[in-house]
C-alpha positions, 0 to 999 in steps of 0.5 A: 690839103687835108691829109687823109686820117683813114676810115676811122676819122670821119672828118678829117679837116675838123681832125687836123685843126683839133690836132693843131689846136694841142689836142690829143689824138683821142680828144681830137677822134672823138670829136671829128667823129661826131657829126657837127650838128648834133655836137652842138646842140648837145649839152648837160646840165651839170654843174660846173667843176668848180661846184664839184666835191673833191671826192666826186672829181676823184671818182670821175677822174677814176672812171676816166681812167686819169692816172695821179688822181690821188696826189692831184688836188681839186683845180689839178683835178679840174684841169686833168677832167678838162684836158682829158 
């Protein structure tokens, strides 16, 4: 049975199995509260992160608010953007 995650998760079922897939409770929120549908039809078109600069994950990595960006090097940064 599907624990109830109160009003601000609005898919509770799609919550829990983020949650149990080792997602973070930020990660897993953002998620269940988009409506199915429409997160699948989304998507950009922006390069891979592979294709990035080193400079331009550093500064995505700041606006995300990634915390030992400066030490981390480009496939370190690539996995904390990812993971995020």
């Amino acid at each position: 049975m599907t624990k109830n995650h109160g009003p601000q998760i609005k898919d509770d079922e799609q919550y829990e199995s983020l949650r149990d897939q080792g997602m973070s409770k930020e990660k897993a929120a953002r998620i269940a509260n988009t409506d199915r549908h429409v997160a699948g039809e989304r998507g950009g078109t922006s390069p891979s992160y592979e294709e990035w600069t080193k400079d331009d994950l550093y500064e995505r990595a700041k606006e995300i608010g990634i915390e030992g960006r400066s030490d981390m090097t480009k496939d370190e940064l690539i996995d904390a953007l990812r993971n995020h």
